[in-house]
N, C-alpha and C positions, 0 to 999 in steps of 0.2 A: 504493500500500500504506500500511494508518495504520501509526505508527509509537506506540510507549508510552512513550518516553523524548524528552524536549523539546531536550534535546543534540544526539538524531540530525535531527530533524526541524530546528534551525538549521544543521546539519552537511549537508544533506540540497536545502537552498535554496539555501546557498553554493556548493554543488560545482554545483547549475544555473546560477547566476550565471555562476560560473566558464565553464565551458563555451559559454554562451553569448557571452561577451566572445571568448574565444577562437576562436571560429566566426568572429564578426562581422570581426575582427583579419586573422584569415587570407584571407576571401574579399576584404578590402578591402585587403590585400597582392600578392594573388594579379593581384588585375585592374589594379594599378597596374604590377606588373613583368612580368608575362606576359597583354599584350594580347591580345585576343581569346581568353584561355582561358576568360575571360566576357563574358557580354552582361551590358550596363546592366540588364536585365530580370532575368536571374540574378542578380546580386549583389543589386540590390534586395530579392529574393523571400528570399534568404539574411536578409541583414540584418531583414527586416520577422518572419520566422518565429521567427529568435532572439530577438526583443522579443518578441513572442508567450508562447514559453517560460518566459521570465524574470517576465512579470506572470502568467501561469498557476502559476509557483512559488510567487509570493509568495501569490496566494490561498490554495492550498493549505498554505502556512507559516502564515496566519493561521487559518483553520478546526482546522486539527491542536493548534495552540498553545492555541487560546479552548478547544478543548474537553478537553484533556488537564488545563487549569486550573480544569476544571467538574470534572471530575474528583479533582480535589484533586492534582495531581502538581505537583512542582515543577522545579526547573532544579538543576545542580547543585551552585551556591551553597548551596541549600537555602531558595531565596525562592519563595515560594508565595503569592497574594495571595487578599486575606479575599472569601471566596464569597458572593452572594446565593442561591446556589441550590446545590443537592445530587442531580444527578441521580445514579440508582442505575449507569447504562453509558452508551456509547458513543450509542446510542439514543436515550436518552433527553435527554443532552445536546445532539444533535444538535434535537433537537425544542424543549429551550429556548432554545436558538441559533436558530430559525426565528421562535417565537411564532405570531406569526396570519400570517404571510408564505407563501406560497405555493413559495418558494424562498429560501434563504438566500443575500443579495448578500455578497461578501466584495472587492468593486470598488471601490463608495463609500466613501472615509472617513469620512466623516458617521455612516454606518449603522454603519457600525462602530463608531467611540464612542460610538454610544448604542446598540447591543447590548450594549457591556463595562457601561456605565455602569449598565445593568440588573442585569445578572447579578454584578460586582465591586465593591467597594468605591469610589466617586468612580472607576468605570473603568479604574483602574489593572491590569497595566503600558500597558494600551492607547492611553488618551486620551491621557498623558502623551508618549508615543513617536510617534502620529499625528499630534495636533493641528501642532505647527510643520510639519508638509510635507502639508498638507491638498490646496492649489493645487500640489503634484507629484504626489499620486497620483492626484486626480481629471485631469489631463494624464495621465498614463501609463493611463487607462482610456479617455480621446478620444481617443490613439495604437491604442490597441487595438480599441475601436470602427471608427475609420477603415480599419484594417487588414481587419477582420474578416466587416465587415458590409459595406462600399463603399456608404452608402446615403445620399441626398440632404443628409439630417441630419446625420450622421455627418462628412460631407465639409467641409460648413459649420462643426462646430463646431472641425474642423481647421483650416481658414482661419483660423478666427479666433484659435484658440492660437498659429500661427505669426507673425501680425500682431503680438499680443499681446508673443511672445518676441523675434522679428527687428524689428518696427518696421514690417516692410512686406511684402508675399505674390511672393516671387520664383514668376518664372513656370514652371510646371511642375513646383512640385516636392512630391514625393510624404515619405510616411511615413519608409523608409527615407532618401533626401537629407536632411531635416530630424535627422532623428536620429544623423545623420553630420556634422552642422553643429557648430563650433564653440560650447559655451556661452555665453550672452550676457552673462554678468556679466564686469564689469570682470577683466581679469588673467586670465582663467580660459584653459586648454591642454587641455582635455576636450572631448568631444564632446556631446550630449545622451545620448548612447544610456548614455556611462560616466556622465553626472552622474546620472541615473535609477535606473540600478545601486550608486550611492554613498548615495544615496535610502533604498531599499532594504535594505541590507545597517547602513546607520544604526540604522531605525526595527527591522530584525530583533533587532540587541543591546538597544536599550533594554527591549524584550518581554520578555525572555527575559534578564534581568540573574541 
């Protein structure tokens, strides 16, 4: 459902966030204290489908955001950033949101900042908020790929993120176990799944200041 006020629709990401942590939480509770009330297959399926979720919010948090601000609306601060363009509704923003694209991607970061940067002033609040986690969304879209599609491509460009992150391709392990994995930065007590979600919920406030 769109939403007409930019409050609800950050209001609206976070309670998916939410819920999804909490899913992931419980099923990864669940099969530690009560063995066999899951299979490794199930808790996986669990885990992989709340990441699912959670990068399907956020899409939907950026399209709703880019075009309510085509719109002229603002947050409730009262920050509004200066428009290149002036669609008359929903329609029609959505059409200058596409341009000559055939679909509009709201996955890529890239595309994204140079969608804002089109239609907004130096792309703001967008480029500003993306650019520093460029290399975490485009990850959480080869998490999702992986997940999604299971295909040759797909598969490879996950080896290589987890190379990339771990150092080295433990064997067998899939989307959900990675994402269950300890973050790799120094010091860090998170998992991938929460640091992606911290990502997230980052890049959502500075949007939407």
């Amino acid at each position: 459902m769109a939403r007409t006020r930019i409050d609800l629709v950050l209001s609206e990401l976070n309670q998916s966030l939410t819920r999804a942590q909490r899913l992931t939480l419980s099923v990864v509770r669940s099969s530690r204290q009560q063995r066999g009330r899951y299979s490794q297959a199930q808790r996986d399926m669990v885990i992989e489908v709340a990441f699912l979720r959670s990068f399907a919010s956020w899409e939907s948090f950026l399209e709703q955001v880019f075009t309510l601000y085509m719109l002229g609306k603002g947050t409730p601060s009262n920050y509004k950033p200066t428009r290149y363009v002036f669609p008359v509704d929903r329609k029609h923003a959505e059409n200058f949101a596409r341009a000559e694209q055939r679909h509009t991607d709201w996955t890529a970061a890239e595309r994204v900042i140079a969608r804002s940067e089109r239609c907004f002033r130096d792309g703001e609040p967008f480029a500003s908020a993306i650019r520093p986690h460029i290399r975490s969304v485009n990850d959480m879209k080869t998490l999702r790929n992986a997940i999604a599609h299971q295909s040759h491509e797909a598969s490879l460009s996950f080896e290589g993120l987890v190379r990339r992150e771990l150092g080295y391709l433990p064997v067998g392990i899939g989307v959900a176990r990675f994402l269950m994995t300890i973050h790799s930065s120094p010091g860090s007590h998170i998992t991938y799944f929460d640091h992606y979600q911290a990502i997230v919920r980052g890049m959502a406030i500075g949007i939407t200041p």
